[in-house]
TIVO-191591 format. One line per 3 residues: for each residue x, y, z of C-alpha. Coordinates in Angstrom, 3 decimals. Example, Ala and Ser with C-alpha at 12.3 -4.5 7.8 and 13.67 -1.06 7.14 Angstrom:
2
12.300:-4.500:7.800 | 13.670:-1.060:7.140
end
This chain:
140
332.537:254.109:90.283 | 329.205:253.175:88.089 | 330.656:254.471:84.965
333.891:251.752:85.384 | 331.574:249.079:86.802 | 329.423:249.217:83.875
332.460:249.154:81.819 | 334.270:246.674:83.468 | 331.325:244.084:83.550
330.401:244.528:80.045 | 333.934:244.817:78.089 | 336.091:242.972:80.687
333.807:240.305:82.196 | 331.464:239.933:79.048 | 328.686:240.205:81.398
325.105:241.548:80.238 | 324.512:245.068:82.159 | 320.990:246.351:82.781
322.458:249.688:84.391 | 319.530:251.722:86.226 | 320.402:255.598:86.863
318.095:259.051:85.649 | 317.009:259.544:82.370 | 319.529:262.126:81.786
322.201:259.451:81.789 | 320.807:256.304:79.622 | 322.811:257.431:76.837
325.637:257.598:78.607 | 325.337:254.337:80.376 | 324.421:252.543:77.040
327.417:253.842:75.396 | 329.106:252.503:78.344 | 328.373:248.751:77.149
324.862:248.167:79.726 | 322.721:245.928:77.364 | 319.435:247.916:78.918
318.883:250.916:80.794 | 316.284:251.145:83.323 | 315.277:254.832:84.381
315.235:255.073:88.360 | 313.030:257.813:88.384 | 310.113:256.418:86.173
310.495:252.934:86.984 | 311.867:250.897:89.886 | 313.755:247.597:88.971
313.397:245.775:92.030 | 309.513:245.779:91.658 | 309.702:244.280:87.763
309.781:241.006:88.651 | 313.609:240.308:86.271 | 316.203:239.337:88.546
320.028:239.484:88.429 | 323.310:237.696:89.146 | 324.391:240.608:90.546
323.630:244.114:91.839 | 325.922:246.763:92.279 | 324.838:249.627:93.715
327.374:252.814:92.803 | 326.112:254.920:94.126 | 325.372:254.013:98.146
321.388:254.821:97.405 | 319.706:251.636:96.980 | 318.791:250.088:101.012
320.501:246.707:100.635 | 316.846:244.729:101.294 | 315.783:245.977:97.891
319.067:245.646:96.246 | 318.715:241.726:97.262 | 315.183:241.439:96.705
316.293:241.667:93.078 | 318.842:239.244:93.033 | 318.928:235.236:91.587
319.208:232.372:93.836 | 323.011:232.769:95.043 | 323.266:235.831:93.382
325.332:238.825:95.429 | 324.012:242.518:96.251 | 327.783:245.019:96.180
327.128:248.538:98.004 | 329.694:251.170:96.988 | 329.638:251.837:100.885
330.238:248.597:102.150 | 333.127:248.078:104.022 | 336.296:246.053:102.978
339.871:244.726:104.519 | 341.250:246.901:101.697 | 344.235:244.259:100.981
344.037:244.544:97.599 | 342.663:247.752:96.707 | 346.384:248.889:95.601
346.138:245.536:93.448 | 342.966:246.248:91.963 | 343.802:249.820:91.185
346.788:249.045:89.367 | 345.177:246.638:86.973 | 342.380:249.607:86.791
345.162:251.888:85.353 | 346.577:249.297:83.239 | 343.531:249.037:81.452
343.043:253.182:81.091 | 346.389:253.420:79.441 | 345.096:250.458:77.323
342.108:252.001:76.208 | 340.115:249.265:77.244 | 338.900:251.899:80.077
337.238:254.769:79.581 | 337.086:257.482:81.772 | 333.901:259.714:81.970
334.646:263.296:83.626 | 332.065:265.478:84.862 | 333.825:268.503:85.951
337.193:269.650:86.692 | 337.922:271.768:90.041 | 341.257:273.460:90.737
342.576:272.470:94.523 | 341.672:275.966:95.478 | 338.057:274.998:94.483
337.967:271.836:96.425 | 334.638:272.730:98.618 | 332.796:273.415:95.508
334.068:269.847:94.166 | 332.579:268.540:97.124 | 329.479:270.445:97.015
328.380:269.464:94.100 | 329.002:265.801:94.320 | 327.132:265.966:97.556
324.568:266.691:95.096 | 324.511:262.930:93.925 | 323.823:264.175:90.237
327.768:264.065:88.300 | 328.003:261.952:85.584 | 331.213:260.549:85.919
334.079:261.589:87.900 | 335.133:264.815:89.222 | 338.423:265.956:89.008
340.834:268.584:91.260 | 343.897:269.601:89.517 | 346.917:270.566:91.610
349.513:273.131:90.097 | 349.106:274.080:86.598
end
């Protein structure tokens, strides 16, 4: 979700990212199209004083009070998590693969997992450390 979001608001929207995730992935989310890159773990961006149009939060992590504390006047806090009517998500997805087979999308996978394998796909993005998306292949 945060490696599309990042892409999507930078290339798509022309919006200026400031993505915030470990220090193992600020290259990746730089080469993504985020502006800046904010390590979580050293530094926390809702204490820096900057504040945002929006904040997306990928990954369900972030309680929503410090998400907003963040935000401009009239600016909107997004939770991965947060619930939806859904009435356009086959909509939305559609444009989504319209712009992979573009290549104005870029997808970033972590892992591959064969169906049979499906547990350990789950266990280890219970994890909350992949980089990307993980993928379970069905048949050959």
């Amino acid at each position: 979700m945060g490696t599309y979001a990042v892409q999507l608001a930078s290339h798509h929207f022309g919006a200026d990212v400031t993505g915030a995730c470990s220090g193992a992935n600020l290259d990746l989310v730089k080469s993504l199209g985020a502006s800046q890159v904010i390590d979580y773990t050293r530094e926390d961006f809702t204490q820096s004083g900057e504040t945002y149009d929006v904040v997306f939060d990928a990954v369900g992590k972030l309680a929503p009070a410090r998400g907003k504390k963040a935000l401009k006047t009239g600016g909107v806090y997004i939770n991965v998590h947060a619930d939806s009517d859904g009435g356009e998500k086959l909509e939305y997805m559609l444009i989504l693969k319209e712009l992979v087979e573009a290549g104005k999308l870029k997808p970033v996978i972590d892992r591959v997992y064969p169906l049979k394998q499906i547990v350990e796909a789950h266990r280890y993005v219970e994890q909350g450390h992949k980089k990307g998306n993980v993928v379970i292949t069905v048949g050959q």
